[in-house]
C-alpha positions in Angstrom: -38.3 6.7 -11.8 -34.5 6.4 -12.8 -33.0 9.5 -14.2 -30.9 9.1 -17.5 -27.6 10.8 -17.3 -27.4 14.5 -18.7 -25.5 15.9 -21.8 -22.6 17.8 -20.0 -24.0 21.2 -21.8 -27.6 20.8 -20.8 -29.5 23.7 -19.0 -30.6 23.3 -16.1 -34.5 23.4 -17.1 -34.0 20.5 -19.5 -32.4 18.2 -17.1 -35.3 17.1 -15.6 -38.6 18.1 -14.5 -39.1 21.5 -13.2 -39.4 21.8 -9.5 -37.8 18.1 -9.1 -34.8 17.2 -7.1 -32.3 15.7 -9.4 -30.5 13.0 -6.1 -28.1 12.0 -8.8 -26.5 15.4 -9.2 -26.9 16.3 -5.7 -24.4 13.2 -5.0 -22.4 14.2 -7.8 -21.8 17.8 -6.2 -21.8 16.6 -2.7 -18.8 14.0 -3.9 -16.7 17.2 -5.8 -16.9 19.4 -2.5 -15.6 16.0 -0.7 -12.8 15.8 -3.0 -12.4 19.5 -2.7 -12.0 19.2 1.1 -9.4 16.7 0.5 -6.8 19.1 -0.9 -6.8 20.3 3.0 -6.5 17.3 5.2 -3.9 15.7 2.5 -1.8 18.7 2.7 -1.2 18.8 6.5 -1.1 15.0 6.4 1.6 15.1 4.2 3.2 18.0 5.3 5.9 16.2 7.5 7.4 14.1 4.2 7.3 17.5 2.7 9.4 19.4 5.4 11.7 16.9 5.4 12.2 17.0 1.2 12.0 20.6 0.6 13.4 22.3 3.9 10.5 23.8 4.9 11.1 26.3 7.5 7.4 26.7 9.7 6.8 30.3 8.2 7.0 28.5 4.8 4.7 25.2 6.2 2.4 27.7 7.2 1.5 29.2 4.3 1.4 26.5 2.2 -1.1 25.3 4.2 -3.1 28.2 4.7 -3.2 28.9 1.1 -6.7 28.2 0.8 -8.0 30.0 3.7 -5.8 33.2 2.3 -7.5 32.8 -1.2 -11.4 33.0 0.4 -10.5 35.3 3.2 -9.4 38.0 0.4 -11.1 37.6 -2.3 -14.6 35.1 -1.6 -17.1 37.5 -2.3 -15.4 38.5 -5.7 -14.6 34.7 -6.8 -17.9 34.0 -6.3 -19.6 36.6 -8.4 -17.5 36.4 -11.2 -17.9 33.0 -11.3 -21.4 33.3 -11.6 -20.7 34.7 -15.0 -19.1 31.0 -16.2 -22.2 29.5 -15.0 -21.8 27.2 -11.6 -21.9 23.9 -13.1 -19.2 25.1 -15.9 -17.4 26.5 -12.5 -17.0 22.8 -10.6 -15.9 21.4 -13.9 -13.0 23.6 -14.3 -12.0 23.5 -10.4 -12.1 19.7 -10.2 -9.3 20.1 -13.7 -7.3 22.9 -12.0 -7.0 20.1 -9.1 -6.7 17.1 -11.1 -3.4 19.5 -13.3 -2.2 20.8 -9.5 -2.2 17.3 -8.1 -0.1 15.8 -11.1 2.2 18.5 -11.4 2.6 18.7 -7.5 4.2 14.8 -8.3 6.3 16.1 -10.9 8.3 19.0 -9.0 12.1 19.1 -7.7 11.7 22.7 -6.4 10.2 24.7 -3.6 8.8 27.3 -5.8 6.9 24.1 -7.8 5.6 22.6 -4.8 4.0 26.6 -4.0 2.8 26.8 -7.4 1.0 23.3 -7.1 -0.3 24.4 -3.8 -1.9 27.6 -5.4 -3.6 25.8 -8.4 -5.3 23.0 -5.5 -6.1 26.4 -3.7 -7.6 27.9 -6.7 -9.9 24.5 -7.6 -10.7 24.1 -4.0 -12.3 27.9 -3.9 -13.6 27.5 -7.4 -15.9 24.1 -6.3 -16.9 24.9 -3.0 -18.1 28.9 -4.3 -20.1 27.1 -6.9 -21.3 23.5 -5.6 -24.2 25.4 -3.2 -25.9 27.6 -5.4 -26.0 24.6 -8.3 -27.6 22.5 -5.7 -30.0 24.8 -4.8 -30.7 24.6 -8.5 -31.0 20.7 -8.5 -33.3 20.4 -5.7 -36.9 20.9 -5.8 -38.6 23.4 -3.4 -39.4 20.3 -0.4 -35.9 19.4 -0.4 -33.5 22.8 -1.0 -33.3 23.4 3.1 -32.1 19.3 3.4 -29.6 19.5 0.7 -28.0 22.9 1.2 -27.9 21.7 4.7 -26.3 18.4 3.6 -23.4 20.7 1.8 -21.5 21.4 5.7 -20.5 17.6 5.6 -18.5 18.4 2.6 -15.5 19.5 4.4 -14.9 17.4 7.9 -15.4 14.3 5.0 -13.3 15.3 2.6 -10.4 16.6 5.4 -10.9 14.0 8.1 -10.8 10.9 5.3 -8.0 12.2 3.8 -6.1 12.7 7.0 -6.8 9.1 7.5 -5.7 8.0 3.9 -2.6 9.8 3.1 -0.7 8.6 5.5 -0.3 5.1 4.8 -0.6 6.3 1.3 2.1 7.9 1.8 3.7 4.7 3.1 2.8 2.6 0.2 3.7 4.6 -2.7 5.3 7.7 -1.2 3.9 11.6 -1.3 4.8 11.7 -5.5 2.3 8.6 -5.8 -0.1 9.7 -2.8 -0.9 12.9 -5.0 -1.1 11.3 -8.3 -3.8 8.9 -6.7 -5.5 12.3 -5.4 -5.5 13.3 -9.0 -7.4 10.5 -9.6 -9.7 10.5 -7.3 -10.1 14.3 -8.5 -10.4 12.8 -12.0 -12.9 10.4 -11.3 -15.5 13.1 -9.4 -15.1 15.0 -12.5 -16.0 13.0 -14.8 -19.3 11.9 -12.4 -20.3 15.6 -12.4 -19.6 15.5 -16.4 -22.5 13.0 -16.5 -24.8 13.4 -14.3 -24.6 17.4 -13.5 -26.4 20.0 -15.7 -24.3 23.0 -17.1 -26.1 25.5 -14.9 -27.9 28.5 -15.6 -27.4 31.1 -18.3 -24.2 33.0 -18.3 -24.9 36.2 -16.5 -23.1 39.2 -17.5 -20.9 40.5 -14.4 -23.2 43.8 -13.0 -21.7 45.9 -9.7 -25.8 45.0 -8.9 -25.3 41.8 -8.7 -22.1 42.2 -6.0 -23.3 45.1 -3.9 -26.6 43.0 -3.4 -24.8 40.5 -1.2 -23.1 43.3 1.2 -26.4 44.9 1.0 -28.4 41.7 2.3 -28.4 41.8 6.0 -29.3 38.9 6.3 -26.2 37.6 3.9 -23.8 40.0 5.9 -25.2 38.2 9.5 -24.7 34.2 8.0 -21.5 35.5 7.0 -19.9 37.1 10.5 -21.8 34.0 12.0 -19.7 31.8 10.0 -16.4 33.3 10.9 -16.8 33.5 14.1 -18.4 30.0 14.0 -15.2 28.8 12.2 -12.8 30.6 14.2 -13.6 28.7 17.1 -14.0 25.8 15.1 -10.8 25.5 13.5 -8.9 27.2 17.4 -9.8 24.0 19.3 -9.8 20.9 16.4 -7.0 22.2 14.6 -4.8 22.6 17.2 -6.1 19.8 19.3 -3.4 17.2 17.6 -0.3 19.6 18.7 -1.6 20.3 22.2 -1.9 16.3 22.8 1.8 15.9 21.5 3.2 18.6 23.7 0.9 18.2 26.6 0.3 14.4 26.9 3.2 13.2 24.8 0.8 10.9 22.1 3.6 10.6 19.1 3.0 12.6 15.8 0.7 10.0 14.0 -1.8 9.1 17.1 -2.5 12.6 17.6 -2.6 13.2 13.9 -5.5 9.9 14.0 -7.0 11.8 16.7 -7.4 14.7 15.0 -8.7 13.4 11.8 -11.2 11.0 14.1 -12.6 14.1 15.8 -13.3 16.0 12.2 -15.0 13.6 10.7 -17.5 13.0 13.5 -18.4 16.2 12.4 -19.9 15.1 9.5 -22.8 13.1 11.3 -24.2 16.1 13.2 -24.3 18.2 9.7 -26.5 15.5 8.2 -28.6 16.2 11.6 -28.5 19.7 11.2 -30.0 19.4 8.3 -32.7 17.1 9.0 -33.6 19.1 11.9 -34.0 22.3 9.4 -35.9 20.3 6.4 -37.8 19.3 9.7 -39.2 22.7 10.1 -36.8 23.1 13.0 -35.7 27.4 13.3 -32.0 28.4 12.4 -32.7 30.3 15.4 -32.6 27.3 17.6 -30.4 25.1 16.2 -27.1 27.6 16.1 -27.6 28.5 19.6 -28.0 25.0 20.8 -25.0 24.2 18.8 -23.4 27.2 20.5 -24.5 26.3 23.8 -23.3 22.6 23.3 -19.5 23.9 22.0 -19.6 26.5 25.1 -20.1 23.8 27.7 -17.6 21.1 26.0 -14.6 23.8 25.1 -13.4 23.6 29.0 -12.8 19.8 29.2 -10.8 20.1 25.9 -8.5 22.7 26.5 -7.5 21.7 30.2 -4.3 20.5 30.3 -4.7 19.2 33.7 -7.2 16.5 32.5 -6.1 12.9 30.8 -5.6 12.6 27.5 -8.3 10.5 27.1 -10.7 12.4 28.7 -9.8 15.6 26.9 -9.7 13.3 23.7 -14.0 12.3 24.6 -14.9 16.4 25.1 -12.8 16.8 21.5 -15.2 14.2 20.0 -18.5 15.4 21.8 -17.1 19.3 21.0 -16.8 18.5 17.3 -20.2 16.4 16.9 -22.4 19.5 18.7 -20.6 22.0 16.6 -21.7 20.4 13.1 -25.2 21.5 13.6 -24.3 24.9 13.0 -22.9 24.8 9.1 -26.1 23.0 8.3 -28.7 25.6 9.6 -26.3 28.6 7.9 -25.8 26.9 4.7 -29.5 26.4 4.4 -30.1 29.7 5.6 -28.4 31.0 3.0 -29.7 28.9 0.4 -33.1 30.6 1.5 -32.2 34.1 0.8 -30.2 33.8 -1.8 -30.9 30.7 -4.3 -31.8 31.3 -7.9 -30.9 35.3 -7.6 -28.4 37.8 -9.3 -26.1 37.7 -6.2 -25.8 33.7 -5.5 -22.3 33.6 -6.5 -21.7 36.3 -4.5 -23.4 35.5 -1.3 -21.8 32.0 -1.4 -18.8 33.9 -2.2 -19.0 36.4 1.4 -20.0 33.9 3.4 -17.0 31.9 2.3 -14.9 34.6 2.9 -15.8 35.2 6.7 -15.9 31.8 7.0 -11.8 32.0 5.4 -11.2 35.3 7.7 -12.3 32.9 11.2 -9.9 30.3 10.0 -7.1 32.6 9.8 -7.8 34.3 12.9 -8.8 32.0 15.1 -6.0 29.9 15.8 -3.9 32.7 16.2 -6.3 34.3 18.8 -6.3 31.0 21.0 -2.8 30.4 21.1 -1.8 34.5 21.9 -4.1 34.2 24.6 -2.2 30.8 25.8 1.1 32.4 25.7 0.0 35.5 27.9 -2.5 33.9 30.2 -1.4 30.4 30.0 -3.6 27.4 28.7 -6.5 26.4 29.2 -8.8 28.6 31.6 -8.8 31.8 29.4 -8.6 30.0 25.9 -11.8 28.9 26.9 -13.5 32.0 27.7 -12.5 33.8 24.8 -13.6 31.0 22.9 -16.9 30.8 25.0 -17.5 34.7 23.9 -17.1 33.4 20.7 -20.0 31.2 20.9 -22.4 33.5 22.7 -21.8 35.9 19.2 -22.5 33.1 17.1 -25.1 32.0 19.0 -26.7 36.2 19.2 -26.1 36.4 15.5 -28.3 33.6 14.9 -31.3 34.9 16.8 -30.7 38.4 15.1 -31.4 36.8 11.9 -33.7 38.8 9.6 -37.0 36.5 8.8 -37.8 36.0 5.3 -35.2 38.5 3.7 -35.0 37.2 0.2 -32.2 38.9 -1.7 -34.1 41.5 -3.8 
């Protein structure tokens, strides 16, 4: 039966039937955390235009890009339980506008400091969506399907930042980096009003309690998900983010084939999410598919990292390193959603997990490439990174069974 479209202030237990899975705000969330996403890979897509316009010095490209990552490594857990208290469908509304106003005053700057400040309000919506988007569709779907969707929710970034990494670019070309982000603002624009129609309000506002917040860092089983996820992104972000610099200085591809590289090898992440999920909704444990995941990034890091390999061939263990690794997002996400759905500490337990998962990115890189420079590449990037797998892959089995939040 088709659903009719929901008033954009309608509870959650009047959208539909009780128990039901609403697929129509399920797409509607899944498309706002693509969009979401976006704000990264358009960023370090365009990030060459903007060096060149606003004399960027690298400490300054840095953080503009790592804005994000700095905003849910501090302060996830917190963001994510006071948002609870605006409701989580009120929450994606307001990020997708904080966006939409970032992205069209981001056109309209002459400055450095503007260009920041638009970087910071894309931050802010970014963290806003993505903190809110998985515990609203745990509230969409019906009992038979909440493992499937919340496993469905890891796609939303290696979309959003590989298609965008693909589309800015000759964007960029065609109406320059002042029109590229006024057509992200409404692309933004257009997601928002989708989740207007079709997405319920959310629950009742919830009072902030101190409850609420310590139950999250109290939840083993939320603290585990959440060091799995950092180290899980650590590695993650080590070997695909800095995969298109290592084949410009290592095999000489220019800027924009590595940078298509790059974006190629994130978005076959996507796939292997949807499978991750399917294998969970499947009956499949977490507790096999992390650790197969981590087996599979373990055994593919070496051929990446070697600098004495072809390009292409280090290019084919990128791909094949990306597509094991998405299995893993999908079996913590739903983990997650298992312990945590429709309880006093959602927000928050989104919010932790979002955090680690902000503390690996900023970490991880960093590790990788220190190790480089005093060991040389390659050999020893791989073995830390290979430790790296083994605790994601221990985490995972040490996984408390059945540990609802209280």
């Amino acid at each position: 039966m088709r659903r009719r479209p929901v008033a954009p202030g309608t509870p959650l237990a009047a959208a539909g039937a009780p128990g039901r899975t609403s697929w129509s705000a399920v797409a509607a969330l899944l498309g706002a955390g693509v969009v979401a996403a976006a704000q990264i890979g358009g960023a370090a897509a365009a990030l060459p235009v903007l060096t060149d316009d606003f004399g960027l010095g690298s400490g300054t490209a840095a953080w503009y890009l790592s804005t994000v990552s700095a905003l849910s490594a501090v302060g996830g857990a917190l963001l994510g339980w006071l948002g609870q208290t605006l409701g989580f469908g009120r929450q994606v509304r307001l990020g997708l506008t904080a966006i939409v106003v970032a992205d069209l005053a981001g056109a309209a700057v002459d400055s450095l400091a503007g260009l920041l400040a638009a970087r910071v309000g894309e931050g802010i919506g970014l963290v806003m969506v993505i903190l809110a988007a998985p515990p609203l569709l745990s509230e969409v779907s019906g009992p038979e399907h909440r493992r499937l969707v919340a496993g469905t929710w890891g796609a939303y970034m290696p979309v959003g930042a590989g298609l965008a990494a693909l589309l800015v670019p000759p964007a960029i070309g065609l109406v320059g980096w002042r029109g590229a982000s006024v057509a992200d603002a409404c692309v933004a624009a257009g997601a928002l009003l989708v989740v207007l129609r079709w997405v319920p309000s959310g629950a009742v506002r919830r009072k902030p309690s101190l409850a609420s917040l310590l139950g999250a860092f109290r939840s083993r089983s939320v603290v585990v998900i959440s060091v799995v996820f950092g180290l899980y992104s650590a590695q993650y972000l080590a070997v695909v983010g800095l995969l298109p610099a290592a084949l410009v200085a290592d095999e000489g591809l220019s800027v924009a084939d590595a940078g298509l590289v790059g974006a190629v090898v994130f978005l076959v992440n996507a796939p292997a999410n949807l499978l991750g999920a399917y294998l969970v909704h499947r009956g499949v444990p977490l507790r096999w598919v992390v650790p197969a995941a981590s087996a599979g990034m373990a055994a593919t890091v070496w051929g990446v990292l070697d600098p004495a390999l072809p390009a292409g061939l280090r290019i084919v263990w990128a791909v094949a390193f990306s597509f094991v690794a998405g299995l893993a997002p999908a079996a913590l996400f739903a983990g997650l959603a298992a312990v945590s759905a429709g309880t006093g500490s959602a927000g928050a337990a989104i919010g932790l997990v979002t955090q680690g998962s902000g503390v690996g990115q900023l970490l991880g890189p960093p590790l990788v490439v220190a190790v480089g420079t005093a060991a040389g590449p390659g050999a020893a990037q791989s073995a830390v990174l290979v430790c790296l797998s083994c605790l994601v892959a221990a985490g995972a089995v040490l996984l408390p069974r059945g540990a609802r939040i209280p």
